[in-house]
C-alpha positions in Angstrom: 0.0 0.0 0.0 1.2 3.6 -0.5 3.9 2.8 -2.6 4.7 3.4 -6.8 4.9 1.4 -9.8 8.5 1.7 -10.0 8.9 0.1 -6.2 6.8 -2.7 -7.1 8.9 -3.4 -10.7 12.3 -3.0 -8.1 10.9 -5.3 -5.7 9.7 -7.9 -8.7 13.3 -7.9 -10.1 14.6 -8.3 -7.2 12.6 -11.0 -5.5 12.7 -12.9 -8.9 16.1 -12.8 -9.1 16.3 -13.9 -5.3 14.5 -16.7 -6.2 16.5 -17.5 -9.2 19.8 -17.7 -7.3 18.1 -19.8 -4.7 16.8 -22.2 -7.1 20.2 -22.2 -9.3 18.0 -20.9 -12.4 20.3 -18.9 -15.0 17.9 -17.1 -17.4 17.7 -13.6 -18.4 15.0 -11.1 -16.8 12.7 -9.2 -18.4 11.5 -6.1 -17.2 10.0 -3.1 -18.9 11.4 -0.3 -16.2 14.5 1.3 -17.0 14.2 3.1 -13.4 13.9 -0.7 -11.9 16.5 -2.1 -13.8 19.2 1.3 -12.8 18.5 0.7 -9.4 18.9 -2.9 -9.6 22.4 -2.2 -10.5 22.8 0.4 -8.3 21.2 -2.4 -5.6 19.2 0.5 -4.1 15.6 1.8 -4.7 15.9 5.4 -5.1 12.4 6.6 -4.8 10.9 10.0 -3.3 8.1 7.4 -2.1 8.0 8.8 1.9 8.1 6.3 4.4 5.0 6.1 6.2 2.4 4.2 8.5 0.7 2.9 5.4 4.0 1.7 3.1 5.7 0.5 6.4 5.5 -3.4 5.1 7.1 -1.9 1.8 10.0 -0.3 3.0 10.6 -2.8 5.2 10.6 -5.3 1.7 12.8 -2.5 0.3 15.3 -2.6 2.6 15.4 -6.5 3.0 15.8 -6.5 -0.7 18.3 -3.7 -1.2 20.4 -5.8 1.5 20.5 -8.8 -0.3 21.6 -7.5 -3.7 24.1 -6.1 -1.8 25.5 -9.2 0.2 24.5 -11.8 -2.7 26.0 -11.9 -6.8 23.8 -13.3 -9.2 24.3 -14.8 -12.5 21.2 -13.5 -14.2 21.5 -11.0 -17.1 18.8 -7.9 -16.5 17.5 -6.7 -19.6 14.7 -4.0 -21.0 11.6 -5.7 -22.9 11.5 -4.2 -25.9 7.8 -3.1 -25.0 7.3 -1.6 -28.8 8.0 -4.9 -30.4 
């Protein structure tokens, strides 16, 4: 709740490719956010979304997930869909 489109395309990539290294599963991953995919690389979600009461849950996800890309290498390839095609 209380939270943007770009958060939820961060926390996707980054819960997929969580699950991915977990499950030993080397395939590329798709994703139609350039602003998801930069801060997947920069392993930090770098929104102007305020913290709050309501997005508590999702910052809280945010910062599990930032912490994990940052202790954790993956062999996954993260690349823009080609949403005109």
């Amino acid at each position: 709740e209380d939270g943007t489109s770009n958060i939820a395309e961060f926390l996707a990539l980054a819960q997929t490719i969580e699950f991915c290294v977990e499950n030993n599963i080397d395939v590329p991953i798709y994703s139609d956010s350039e602003v998801a995919i930069r801060w997947i690389e920069q392993k930090k979600c770098w929104t102007y979304q305020p913290p709050s009461e309501k997005n508590a849950e999702l910052f809280r996800m945010i910062t599990y997930s930032e912490k994990w890309l940052a202790d954790n290498e993956y062999p996954n390839q993260i690349l823009k869909w080609k949403t005109k095609l």
